[in-house]
N, C-alpha and C positions, 0 to 999 in steps of 0.2 A: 455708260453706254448700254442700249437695251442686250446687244449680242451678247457682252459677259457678262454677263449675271444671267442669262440664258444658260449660256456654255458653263457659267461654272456651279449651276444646280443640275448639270446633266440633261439640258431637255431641248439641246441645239433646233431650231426649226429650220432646219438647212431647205425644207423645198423654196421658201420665200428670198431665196441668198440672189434670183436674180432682178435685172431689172434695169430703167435708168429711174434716176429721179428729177421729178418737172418741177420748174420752180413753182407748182400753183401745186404742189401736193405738201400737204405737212405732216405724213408721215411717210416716210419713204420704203419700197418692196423691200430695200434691203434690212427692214426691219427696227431702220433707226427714225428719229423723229429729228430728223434732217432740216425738215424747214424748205428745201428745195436746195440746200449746200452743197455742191456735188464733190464737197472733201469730206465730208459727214458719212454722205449715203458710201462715198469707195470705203471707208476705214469701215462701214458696219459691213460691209459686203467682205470683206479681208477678214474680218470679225468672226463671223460665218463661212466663209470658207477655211479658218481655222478649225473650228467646231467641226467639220464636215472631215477635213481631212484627221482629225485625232480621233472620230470616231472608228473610220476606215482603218486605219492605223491597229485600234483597238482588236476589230473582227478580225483582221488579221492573226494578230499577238493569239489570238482566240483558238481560230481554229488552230492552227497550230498544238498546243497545250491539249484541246478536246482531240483531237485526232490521237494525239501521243498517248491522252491518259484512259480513250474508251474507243480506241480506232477499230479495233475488231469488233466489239460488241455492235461499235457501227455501222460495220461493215456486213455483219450477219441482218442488224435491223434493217439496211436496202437491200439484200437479198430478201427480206422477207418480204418486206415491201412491193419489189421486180415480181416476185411470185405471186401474193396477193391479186395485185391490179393486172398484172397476167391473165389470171383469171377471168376476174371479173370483165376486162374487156373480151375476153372469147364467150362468157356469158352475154355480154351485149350484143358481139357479133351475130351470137345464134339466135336472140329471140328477134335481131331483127332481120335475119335470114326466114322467119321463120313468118312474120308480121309480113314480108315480103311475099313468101311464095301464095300463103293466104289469098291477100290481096291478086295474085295475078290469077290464082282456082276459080275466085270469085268474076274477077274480070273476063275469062273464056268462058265460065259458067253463061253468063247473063248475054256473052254477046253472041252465042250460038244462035245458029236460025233454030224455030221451030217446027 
């Protein structure tokens, strides 16, 4: 079946996991080449949602382990991070406070009587 050998090179395509299968289609969404056999396309759909959940699974088991083994370090790289983009959005703020007032100088400028 196309799912295992997917899932067991590591390269699950789980977005294509949904779907129904029409009997005039000869490959089916769920990734199998069904035929239009609608116990083909469920087993590759089951296939894929294996894949889908052992990856999740995975990231899980993940962070857990990463947090443990660099959780502070990680923790100081979002604060640097929070401060950084801090930043720069208050730099955003002011050039466009700034393209703002411009703009309205200009706009009572021109619309003064003479």
């Amino acid at each position: 079946m196309a799912n295992e050998r997917e899932c067991s090179s590591g390269s699950c395509d789980v977005e294509t996991q949904a779907g129904s299968c029409s009997s005039a289609a000869s490959t089916c969404p769920c990734g199998t080449d069904c035929g239009g056999d609608p116990i083909e396309c469920a087993a590759g759909m089951w296939m894929g949602a294996f894949c889908q959940a052992m990856k999740q699974v995975q990231v899980e088991l993940l962070k857990v382990k990463i947090q443990k083994a660099w959780g502070s370090k990680m923790e100081k790289a979002a604060d640097a991070v929070v401060e950084a983009a801090g930043v720069q959005w208050q730099t955003m703020l002011a050039q466009a406070q700034a393209k703002s007032g411009f703009r309205e100088k200009l706009r009572s400028l021109w619309s003064e009587s003479r």
